[in-house]
Structures are given as C-alpha cells and as structure tokens.
N, C-alpha and C positions, 0 to 999 in steps of 0.2 A: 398651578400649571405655569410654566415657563414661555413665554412669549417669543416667537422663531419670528426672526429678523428676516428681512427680503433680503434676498440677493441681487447686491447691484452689478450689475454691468457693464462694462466698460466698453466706449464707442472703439472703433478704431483709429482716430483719429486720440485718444489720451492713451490706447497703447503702445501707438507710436511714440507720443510724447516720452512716455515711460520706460521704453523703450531706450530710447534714444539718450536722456538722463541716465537711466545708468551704466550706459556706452560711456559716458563723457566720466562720472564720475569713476570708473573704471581706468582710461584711458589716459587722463591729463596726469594724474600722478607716474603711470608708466611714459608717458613723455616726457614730465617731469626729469625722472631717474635717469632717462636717455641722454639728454640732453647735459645734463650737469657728469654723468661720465666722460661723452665728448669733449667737454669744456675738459675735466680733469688729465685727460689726453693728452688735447691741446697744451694745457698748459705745461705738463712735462716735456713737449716739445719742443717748447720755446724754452725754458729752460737747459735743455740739451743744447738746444743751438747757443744761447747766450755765454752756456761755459767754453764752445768751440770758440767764439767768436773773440772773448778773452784770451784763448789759450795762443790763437793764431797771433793777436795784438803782441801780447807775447814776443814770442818770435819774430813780428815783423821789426820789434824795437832791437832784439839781439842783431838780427840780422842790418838795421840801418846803422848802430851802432858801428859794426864790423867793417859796412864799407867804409864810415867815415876814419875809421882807425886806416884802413887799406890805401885811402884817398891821399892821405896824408903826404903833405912837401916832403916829413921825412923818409916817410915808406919808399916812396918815390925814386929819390935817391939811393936807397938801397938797392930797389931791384937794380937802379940805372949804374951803380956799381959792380953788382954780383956778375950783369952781363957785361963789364967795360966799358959802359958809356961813360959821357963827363956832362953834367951838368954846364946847361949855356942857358945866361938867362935872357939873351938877347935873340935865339932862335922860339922863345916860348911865346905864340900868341893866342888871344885871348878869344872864344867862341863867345857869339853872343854878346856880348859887348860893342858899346860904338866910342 
C-alpha cells in the first residue's frame, strides 16, 4: 500500500512571498525589454540630431567661407566701381581699433 503524504499548507504570509517573487520574476525582464528599447530610441535620436548637426557645420563653413570671399578689399572695389565710387584710402577708418 502506497503511503499518502500530508498536505502542507501554506501561511499567508509565504503566499504573499510567493506571490510576490513571481511578480518580480515576471516583471524585471519586461522592464528590462522596456527600458533597453527606450535606450535604442534614444539613441537613434541622438544620432538624428548628430547628423543635422554636421550637416548644418556644413553650411555654416560654405556660408563663412562666402562672406570672406564677399568681404574682400577686392570685392569691395568692385561693387564701389559697378556703382561709380572711387576708392579713397584716406576716408577709410577703422572700427574697433585704437
């Protein structure tokens, strides 16, 4: 004849415990998941923005480039031609300088 085992019983107090563990172990892995998608978000964000940031650098070099071409003594002279002025170098003075 086969020997029948007691049945234990569990307080409330371990099926809370129990309870509760496999909340957690349930849980931290889907946190887990959450969290490192956020991250993989993020980081395509900042990667979005790092290539504007370049593309703008960019530009802002064609663009400094263009005034320094525009700036130009000889540019200068051009326009001061095209509209009939005459170059005086004794009316040019200097901003910012002492």
């Amino acid at each position: 004849m086969a020997k029948k085992g007691k049945k234990v019983k569990l307080l409330k107090g371990e099926k809370m415990m129990y309870t509760l563990l496999l909340v957690l172990i349930v849980a931290i892995p889907l946190f887990n998941v959450y969290t490192s998608s956020l991250l993989s978000e993020t980081n395509n964000e900042v990667e979005k923005i790092r290539k504007n940031i370049e593309r703008q650098e960019l530009v802002n070099q064609g663009l400094s480039m263009q005034i320094d071409e525009l700036a130009s003594l000889e540019n200068i002279q051009n326009v001061a031609d095209n509209f009939g002025l005459s170059y005086n170098n004794s009316n040019i003075k200097s901003v910012g300088e002492k």
